[in-house]
C-alpha positions in Angstrom: -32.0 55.7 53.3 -31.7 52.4 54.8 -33.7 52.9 57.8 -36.4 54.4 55.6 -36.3 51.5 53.6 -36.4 49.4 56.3 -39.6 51.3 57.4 -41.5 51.3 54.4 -40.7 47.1 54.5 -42.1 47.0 57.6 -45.3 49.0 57.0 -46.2 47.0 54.0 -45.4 43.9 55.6 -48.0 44.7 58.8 -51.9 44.1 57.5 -54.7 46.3 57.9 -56.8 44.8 59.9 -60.2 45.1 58.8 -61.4 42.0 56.3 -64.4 40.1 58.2 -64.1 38.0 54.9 -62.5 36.4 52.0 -64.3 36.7 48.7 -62.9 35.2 45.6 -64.8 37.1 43.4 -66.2 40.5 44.2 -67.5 41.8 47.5 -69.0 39.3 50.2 -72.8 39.8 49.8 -72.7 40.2 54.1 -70.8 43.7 55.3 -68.8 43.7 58.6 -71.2 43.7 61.8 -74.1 41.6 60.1 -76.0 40.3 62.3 -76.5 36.7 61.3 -77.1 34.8 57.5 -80.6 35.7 56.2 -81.7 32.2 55.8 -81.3 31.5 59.5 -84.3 32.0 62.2 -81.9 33.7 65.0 -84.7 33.6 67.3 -84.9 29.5 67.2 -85.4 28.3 70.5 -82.7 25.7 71.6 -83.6 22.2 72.9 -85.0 18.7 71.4 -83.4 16.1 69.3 -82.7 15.7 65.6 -82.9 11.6 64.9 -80.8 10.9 61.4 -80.2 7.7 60.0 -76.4 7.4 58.5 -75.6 7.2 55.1 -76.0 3.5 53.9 -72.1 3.2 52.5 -70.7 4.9 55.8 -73.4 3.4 58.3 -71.0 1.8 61.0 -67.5 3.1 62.5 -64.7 1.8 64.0 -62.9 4.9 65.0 -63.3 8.7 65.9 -60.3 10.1 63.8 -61.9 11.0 60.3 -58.9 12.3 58.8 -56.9 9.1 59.2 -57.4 6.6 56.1 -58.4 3.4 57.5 -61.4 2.8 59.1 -64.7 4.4 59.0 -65.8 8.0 61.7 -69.4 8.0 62.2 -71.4 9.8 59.9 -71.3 13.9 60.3 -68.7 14.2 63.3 -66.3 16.5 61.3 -68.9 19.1 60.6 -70.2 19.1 63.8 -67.5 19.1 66.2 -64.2 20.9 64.4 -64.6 24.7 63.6 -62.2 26.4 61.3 -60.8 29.7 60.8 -63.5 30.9 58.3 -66.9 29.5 57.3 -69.4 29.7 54.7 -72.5 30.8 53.8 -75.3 28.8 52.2 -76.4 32.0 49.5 -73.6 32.7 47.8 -70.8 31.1 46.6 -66.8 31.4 47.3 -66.9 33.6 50.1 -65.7 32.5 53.8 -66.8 34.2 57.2 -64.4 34.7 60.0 -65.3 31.9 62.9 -62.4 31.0 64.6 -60.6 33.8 62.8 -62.1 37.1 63.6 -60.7 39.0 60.2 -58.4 37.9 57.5 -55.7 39.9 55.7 -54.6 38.7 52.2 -50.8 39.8 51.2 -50.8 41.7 48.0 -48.7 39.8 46.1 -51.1 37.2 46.8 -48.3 34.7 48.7 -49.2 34.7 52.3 -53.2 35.1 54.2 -52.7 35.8 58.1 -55.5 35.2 60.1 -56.2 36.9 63.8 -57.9 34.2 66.1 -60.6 35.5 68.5 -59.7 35.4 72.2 -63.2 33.5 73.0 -62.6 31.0 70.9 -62.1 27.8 73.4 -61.7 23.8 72.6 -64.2 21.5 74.0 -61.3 21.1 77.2 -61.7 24.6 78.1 -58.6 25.9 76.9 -58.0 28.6 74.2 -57.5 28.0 70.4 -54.2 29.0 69.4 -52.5 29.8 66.6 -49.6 27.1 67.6 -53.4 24.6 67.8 -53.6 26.3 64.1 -50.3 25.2 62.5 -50.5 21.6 64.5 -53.5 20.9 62.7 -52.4 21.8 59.1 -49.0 19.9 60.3 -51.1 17.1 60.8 -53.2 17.1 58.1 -50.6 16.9 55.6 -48.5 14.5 57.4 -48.1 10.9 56.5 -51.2 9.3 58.2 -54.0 11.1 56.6 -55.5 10.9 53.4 -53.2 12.2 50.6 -55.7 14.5 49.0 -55.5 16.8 51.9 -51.3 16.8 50.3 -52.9 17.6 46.8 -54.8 19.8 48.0 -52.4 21.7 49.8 -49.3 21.1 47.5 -49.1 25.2 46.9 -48.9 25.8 50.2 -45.6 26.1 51.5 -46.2 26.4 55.2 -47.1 27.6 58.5 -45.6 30.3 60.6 -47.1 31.6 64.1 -46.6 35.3 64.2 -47.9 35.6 67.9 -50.2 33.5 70.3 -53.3 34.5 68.1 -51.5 35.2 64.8 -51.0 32.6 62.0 -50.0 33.5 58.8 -50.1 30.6 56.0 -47.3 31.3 53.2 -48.2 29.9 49.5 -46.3 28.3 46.9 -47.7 31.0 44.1 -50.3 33.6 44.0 -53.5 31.8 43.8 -57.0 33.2 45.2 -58.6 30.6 46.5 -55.8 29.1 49.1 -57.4 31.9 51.6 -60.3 30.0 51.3 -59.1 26.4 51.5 -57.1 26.9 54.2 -59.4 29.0 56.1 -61.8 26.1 55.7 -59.1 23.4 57.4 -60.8 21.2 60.0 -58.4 22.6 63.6 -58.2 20.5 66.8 -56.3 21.1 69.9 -52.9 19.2 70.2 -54.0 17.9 73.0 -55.9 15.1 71.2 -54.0 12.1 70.6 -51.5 12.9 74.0 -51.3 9.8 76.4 -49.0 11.0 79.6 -47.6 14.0 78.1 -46.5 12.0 74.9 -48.3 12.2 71.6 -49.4 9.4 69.8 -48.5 9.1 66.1 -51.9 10.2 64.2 -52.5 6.8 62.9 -52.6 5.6 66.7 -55.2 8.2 67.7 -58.6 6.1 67.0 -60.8 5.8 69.8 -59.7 8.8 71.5 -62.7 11.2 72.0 -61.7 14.4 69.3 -60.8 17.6 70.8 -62.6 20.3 68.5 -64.2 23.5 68.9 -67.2 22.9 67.1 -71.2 23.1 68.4 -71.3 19.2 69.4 -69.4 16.7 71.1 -70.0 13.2 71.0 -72.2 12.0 73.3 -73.5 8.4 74.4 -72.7 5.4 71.7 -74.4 2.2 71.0 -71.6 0.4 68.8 -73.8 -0.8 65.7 -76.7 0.7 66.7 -76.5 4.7 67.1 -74.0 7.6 68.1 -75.4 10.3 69.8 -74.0 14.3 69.5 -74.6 16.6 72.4 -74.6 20.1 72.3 -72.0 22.0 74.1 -74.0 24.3 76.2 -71.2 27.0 76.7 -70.6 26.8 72.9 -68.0 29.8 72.7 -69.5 30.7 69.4 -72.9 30.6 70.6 -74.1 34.7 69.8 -71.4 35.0 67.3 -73.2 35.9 63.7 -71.7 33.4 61.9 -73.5 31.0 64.4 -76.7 32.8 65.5 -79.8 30.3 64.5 -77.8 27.1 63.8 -77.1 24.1 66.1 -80.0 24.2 67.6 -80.8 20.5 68.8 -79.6 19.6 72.3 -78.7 16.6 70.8 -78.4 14.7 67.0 -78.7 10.8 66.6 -77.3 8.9 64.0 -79.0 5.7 63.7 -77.7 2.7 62.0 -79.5 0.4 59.8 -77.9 -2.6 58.1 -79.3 -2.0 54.6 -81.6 0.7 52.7 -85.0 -1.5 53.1 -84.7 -1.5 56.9 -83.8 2.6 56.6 -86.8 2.9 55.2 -89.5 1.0 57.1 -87.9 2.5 60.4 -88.7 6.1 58.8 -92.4 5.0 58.0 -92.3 3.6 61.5 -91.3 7.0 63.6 -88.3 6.0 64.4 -86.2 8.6 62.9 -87.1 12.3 61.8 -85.3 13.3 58.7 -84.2 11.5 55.7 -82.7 12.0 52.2 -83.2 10.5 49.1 -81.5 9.7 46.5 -83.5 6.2 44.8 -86.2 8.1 42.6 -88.1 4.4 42.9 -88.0 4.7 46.6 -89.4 8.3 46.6 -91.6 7.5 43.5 -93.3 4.3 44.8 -92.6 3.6 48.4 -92.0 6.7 50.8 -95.8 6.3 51.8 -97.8 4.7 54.9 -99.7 6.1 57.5 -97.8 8.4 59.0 -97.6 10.0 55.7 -101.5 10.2 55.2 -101.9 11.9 58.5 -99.3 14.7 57.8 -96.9 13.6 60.7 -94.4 13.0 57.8 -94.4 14.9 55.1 -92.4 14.8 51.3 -90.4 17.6 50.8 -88.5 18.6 47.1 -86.3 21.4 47.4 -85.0 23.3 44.7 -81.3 24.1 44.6 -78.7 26.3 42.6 -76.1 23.7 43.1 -73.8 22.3 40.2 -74.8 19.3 38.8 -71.5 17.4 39.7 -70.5 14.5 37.5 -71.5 11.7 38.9 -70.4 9.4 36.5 -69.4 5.4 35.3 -65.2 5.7 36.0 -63.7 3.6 33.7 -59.9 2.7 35.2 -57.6 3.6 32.3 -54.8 1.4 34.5 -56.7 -1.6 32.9 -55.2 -2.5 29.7 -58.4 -3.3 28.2 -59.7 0.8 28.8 -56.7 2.5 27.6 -57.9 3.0 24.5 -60.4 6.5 24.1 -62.2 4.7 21.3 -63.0 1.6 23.6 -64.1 3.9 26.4 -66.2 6.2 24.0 -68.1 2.8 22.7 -68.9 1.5 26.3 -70.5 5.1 26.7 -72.3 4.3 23.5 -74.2 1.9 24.9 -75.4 3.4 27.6 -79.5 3.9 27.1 -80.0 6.4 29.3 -83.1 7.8 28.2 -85.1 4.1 28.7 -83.4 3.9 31.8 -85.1 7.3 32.9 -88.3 6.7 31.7 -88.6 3.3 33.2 -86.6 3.0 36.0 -86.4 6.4 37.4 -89.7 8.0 36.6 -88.6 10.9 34.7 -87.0 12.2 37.9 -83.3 13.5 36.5 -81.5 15.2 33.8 -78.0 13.9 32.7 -74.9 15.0 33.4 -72.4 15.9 31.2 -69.0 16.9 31.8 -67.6 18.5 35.3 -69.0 21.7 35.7 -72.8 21.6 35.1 -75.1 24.4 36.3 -72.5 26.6 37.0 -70.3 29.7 35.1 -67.8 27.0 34.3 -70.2 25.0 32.1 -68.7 24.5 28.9 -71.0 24.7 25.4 -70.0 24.9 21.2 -66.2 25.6 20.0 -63.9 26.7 21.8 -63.3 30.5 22.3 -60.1 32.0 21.4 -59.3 32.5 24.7 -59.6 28.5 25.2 -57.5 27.9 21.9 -54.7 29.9 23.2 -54.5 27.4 26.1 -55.0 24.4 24.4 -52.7 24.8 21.1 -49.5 24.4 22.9 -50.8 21.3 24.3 -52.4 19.9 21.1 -50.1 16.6 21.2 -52.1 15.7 24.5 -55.2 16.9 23.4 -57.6 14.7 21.5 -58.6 15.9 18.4 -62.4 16.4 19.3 -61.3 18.5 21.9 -60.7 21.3 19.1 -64.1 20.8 18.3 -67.6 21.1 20.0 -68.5 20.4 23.2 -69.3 17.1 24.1 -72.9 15.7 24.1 -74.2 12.3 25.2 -75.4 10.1 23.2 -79.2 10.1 23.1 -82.0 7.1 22.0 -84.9 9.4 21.8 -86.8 11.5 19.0 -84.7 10.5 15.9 -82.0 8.5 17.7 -81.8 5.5 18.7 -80.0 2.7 20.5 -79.3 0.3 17.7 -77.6 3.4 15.6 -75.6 3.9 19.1 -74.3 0.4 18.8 -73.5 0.9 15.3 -71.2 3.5 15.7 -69.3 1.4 19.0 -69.1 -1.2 16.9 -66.7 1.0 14.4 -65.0 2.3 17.2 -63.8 -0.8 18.5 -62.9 -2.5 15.0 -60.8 0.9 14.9 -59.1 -0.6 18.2 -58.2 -3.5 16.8 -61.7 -5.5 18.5 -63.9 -7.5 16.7 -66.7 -10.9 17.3 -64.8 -14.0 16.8 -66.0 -17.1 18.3 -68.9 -15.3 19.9 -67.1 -12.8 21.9 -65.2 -9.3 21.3 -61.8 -9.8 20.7 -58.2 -8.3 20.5 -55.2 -9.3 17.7 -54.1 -11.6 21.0 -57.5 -13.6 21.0 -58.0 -12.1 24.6 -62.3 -11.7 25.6 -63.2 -8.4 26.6 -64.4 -9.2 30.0 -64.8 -6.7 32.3 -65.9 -6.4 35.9 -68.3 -3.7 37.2 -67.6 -3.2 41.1 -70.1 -2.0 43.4 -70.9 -2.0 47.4 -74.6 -2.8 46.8 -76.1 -5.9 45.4 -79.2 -3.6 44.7 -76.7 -1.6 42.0 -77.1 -4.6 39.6 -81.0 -3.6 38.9 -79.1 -0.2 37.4 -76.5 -1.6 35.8 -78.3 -4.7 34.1 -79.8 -2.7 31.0 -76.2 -1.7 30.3 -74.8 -5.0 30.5 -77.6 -6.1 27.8 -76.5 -3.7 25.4 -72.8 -4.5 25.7 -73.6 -7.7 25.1 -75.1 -7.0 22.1 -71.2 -6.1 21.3 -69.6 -9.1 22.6 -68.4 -7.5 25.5 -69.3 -9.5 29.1 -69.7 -7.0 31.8 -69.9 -8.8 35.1 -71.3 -7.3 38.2 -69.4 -7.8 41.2 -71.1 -6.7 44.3 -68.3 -6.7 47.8 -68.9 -6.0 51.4 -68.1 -2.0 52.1 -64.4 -2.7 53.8 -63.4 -4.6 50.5 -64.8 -2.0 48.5 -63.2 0.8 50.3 -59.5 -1.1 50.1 -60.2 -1.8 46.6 -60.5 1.8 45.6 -58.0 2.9 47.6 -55.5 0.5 45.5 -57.3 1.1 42.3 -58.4 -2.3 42.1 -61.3 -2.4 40.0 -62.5 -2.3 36.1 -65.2 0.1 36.5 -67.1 1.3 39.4 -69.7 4.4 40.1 -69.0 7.5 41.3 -71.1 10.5 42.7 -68.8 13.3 42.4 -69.8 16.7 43.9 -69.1 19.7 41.6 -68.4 23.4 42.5 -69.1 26.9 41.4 -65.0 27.3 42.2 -62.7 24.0 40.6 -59.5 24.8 42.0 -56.8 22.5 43.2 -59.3 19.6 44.1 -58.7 18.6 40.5 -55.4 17.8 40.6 -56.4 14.9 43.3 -59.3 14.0 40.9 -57.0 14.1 37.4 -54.0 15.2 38.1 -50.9 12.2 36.7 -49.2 12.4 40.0 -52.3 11.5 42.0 -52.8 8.9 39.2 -50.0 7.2 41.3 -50.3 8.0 44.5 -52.8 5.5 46.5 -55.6 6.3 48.3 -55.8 9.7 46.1 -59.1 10.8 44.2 -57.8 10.0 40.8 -59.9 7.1 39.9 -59.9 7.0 36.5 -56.0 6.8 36.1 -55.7 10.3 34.3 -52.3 10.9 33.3 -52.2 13.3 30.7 -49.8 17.0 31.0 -52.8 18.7 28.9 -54.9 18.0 31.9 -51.8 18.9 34.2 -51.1 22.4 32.8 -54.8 23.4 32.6 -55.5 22.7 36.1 -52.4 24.8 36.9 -53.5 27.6 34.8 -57.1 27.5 36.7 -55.5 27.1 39.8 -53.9 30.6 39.0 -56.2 32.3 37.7 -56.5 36.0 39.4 -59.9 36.9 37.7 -63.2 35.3 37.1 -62.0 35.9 33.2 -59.2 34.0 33.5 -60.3 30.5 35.3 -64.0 30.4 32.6 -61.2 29.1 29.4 -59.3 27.2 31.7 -62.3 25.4 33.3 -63.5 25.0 29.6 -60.3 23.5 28.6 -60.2 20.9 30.9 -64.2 20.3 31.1 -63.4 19.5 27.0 -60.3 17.7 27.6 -61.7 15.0 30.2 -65.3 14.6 28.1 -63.4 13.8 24.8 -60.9 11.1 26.6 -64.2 9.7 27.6 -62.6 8.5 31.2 -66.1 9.3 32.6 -69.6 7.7 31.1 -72.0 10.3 32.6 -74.9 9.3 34.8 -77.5 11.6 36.2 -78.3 14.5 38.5 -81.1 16.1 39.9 -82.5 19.9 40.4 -83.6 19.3 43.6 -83.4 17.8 47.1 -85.6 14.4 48.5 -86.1 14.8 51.8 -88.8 12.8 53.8 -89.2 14.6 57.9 -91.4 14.7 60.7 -93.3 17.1 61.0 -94.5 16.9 64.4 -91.0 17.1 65.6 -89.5 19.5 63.7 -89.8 23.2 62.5 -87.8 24.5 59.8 -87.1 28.3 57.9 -89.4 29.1 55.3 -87.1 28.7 52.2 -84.1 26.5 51.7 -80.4 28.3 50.7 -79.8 28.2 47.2 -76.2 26.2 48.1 -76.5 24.0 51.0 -76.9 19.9 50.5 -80.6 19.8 51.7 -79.3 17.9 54.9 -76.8 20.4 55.7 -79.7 22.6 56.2 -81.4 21.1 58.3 -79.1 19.9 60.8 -77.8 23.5 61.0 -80.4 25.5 61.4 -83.8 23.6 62.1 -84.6 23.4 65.3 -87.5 21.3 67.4 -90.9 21.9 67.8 -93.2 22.4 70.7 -95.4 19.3 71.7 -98.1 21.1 73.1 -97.9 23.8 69.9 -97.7 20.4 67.6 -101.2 19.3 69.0 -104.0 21.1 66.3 -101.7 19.9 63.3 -102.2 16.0 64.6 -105.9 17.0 64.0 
């Protein structure tokens, strides 16, 4: 009996071998064998140069570790030179590829995903990526030098174990379907990187050492301050793999560097980069023009997208005694006049956001269903009582609303709070101002905020703009050190454990987590744990409701705006693109993967 036992054990313990991907949901829309993602050109001819400008906020580096916390990596090195063990594709969601893993197997009791990595797969040094390369890099990652929400991130996951030179099997905490994914999607490097006479440097040491990935690029020549070139790796181990077939196609991809958004701009009108995204609907509006535009060599594109809306959003720091109380926060939202602010200042260009899971299955609308009630009644103590109610909407000026009715209704709130006007100011029972301090990184960020700060004042409250240089602005929100500040915060089609780092109460007090707002709150606590564990699509839609009403009643965030589509401004003449864009990539994601360069001599009757 026992060696039967002991049989059976072991049969169920070895995987089939046959999963070419992870879906959380479903099948993967690709079957095993594809030939390569539909919105790819596989016959794209390899060659040219892709010119990008970096993003404003991230524009110069001091380092080439971007998993460290201080310091600054140059723009787009982690996507172009680390693989990982599954990737995924731009039309359809939740879903990972094997890349570096060539299958995964899932453990049925949902506690373990072993991945098998491919025998080609090689670092940028030549040598083999290993499943010991594997476990060193989640080691790493979750190690004391990095930044802590790749810990919250990967608090269920209770370790690594290498089964065989090209075996790995990650073991989890608790069921939950979407670790396969997260880990699968883990940035690996060679442990080799870092190693100074056959001794390892602590992580936080490794700066300036080149990184030792696996990925399409490598960093090429650098011009501190001005540009980083990426070169691509000609023997590419992925090269023909499907995963890969039609991307990377530049021989090389420069990052420029421009000091602020006006100089960004003119050198795109002058030529001197190909590609750029936009995000200022009064740049795109009024002064993406010139005449490179007229004669076609640059050319304004809008592509429509299926991604969430995300929730960018005014984060108001409930560490501040002045913004602990919900009724305060709800009456700074109040006087918010978004709809003037679209009209005039953005040109009709966006829609607004409204809680954390807009354009997605998550989305939460009306009452709550019984299935969200059975969550939230044994948490009713930490559950505001709108929560119970419907969903919430932002406050609107247009058609029969209006601004001064807004104000009206803050004003009550804040008398409620124990605030009122005395001696020209709002005031608490202690006589104390409210006086608070909007921080931003960009002294242009005062022509956005400036209508709010009228309106508040119309309240008593001072709102005070307080532009710092990026480093200060970085430390600061790292500490927490700020009043309010804004916030572009991508969404997903798949909220998992991400939001524990963004409102969970022990990243509330962790620094350098993603917990801006200072949520602390076990409501918020146990729902993210119940979507977190969720084992069908059934199960995470009340738990994503319940905390989608949860945050938008404690009115942490003041919603901003989003747009349907992508701003992108490119040449042309130098570049060639697929027909249509994926419903789910970033817009610039797109084209630095799969566009490719176009022929001079073919360019010549479009210059006509």
């Amino acid at each position: 009996m026992r060696f039967w036992l002991t049989f059976l054990l072991m049969v169920c313990a070895v995987p089939a071998w046959a999963a070419h991907a992870y879906a959380l949901w479903g099948e993967p829309r690709y079957p095993a064998g594809f030939a390569h993602f539909a919105y790819v050109n596989p016959q794209a001819p390899k060659g040219g140069e892709l010119r990008l400008v970096s993003n404003l906020r991230t524009s110069t580096f001091d380092k080439y570790n971007p998993f460290t916390i201080k310091g600054n990596a140059p723009a787009y090195l982690s996507s172009l030179m680390f693989d990982s063990l599954l990737v995924g594709s731009l039309d359809e969601t939740a879903t990972g590829y094997g890349l570096l893993a060539e299958d995964v197997q899932v453990a049925q009791d949902g506690l373990s995903a072993t991945f098998r990595l491919r025998p080609e797969a090689r670092f940028h040094n030549g040598k083999p990526v290993l499943a010991a390369d594997v476990k060193h890099s989640y080691d790493t990652l979750v190690g004391p030098h990095t930044s802590p929400a790749y810990k919250t991130l990967l608090i269920d996951v209770a370790g690594v174990d290498v089964l065989g030179e090209r075996t790995v099997r990650y073991r989890f905490h608790k069921p939950n379907r979407e670790l396969p994914l997260t880990v699968g999607g883990l940035p690996v490097f060679s442990r080799d990187w870092g190693v100074e006479n056959g001794q390892a440097k602590p992580f936080d040491q490794v700066v300036m050492d080149l990184p030792i990935g696996s990925g399409p690029y490598r960093v090429g020549p650098v011009r501190f301050g001005k540009d980083i070139t990426y070169v691509r790796d000609p023997d590419y181990w992925a090269r023909d793999l499907n995963v890969r077939k039609g991307t990377a196609n530049f021989d090389r991809i420069t990052v420029k560097i421009y000091k602020d958004a006006t100089a960004r701009l003119e050198a795109l009108k002058a030529g001197e980069f190909d590609l750029m995204r936009f995000f200022s609907a009064g740049d795109w509006a009024r002064r993406v023009n010139g005449r490179k535009f007229d004669t076609g060599e640059l050319v304004k594109g809008e592509f429509a997208h299926k991604l969430p809306s995300g929730f960018q959003s005014y984060v108001l720091n409930t560490r501040r005694p002045f913004l602990q109380d919900v009724r305060v926060r709800e009456a700074l939202g109040l006087a918010l006049d978004y709809e003037w602010m679209n009209r005039q200042m953005f040109y009709g260009a966006y829609q607004r956001v409204n809680g954390l899971f807009g354009n997605t299955a998550c989305e939460t609308r009306g009452t709550p269903s019984p299935e969200e009630l059975a969550l939230m009644e044994p948490l009713r103590q930490h559950i505001p009582a709108a929560a119970f109610g419907p969903m919430t909407v932002p406050p609107r000026t247009d058609g029969d609303f209006s601004l001064r009715a807004n104000l009206r209704r803050a004003q009550q709130l804040l008398k409620e709070a124990g605030w009122e006007v005395r001696d020209g100011a709002l005031r608490n029972a202690q006589g104390e101002a409210m006086v608070l301090e909007y921080m931003d990184s960009n002294e242009g960020g005062v022509r956005v905020v400036t209508p709010w700060m009228r309106s508040l004042e119309k309240l008593g409250i001072s709102l005070r703009f307080r532009a710092v240089d990026f480093a200060l602005y970085q430390q600061r929100l790292q500490k927490f050190d700020f009043d309010i500040t804004s916030m572009a915060f991508q969404g997903t089609h798949n909220p998992g454990q991400e939001f524990a780092d963004l409102f969970g109460s022990q990243a509330a007090d962790t620094e350098d987590s993603g917990n801006f707002a200072g949520v602390k709150n076990p409501a918020v606590d146990a729902l993210i744990a119940a979507m977190t564990a969720a084992k069908t699509e059934a199960q995470l839609l009340p738990a994503c409701h319940a905390l989608e009403r949860v945050i938008a009643h404690g009115h942490y965030l003041i919603p901003q705006w989003t747009a349907g589509t992508h701003r992108m401004a490119y040449n042309a003449w130098r570049l060639a693109r697929p027909e249509a864009l994926p419903p789910y990539s970033n817009g610039e994601g797109w084209a630095i993967d799969t566009w490719w360069a176009r022929d001079p001599v073919q360019t010549a009757p479009d210059k006509k």
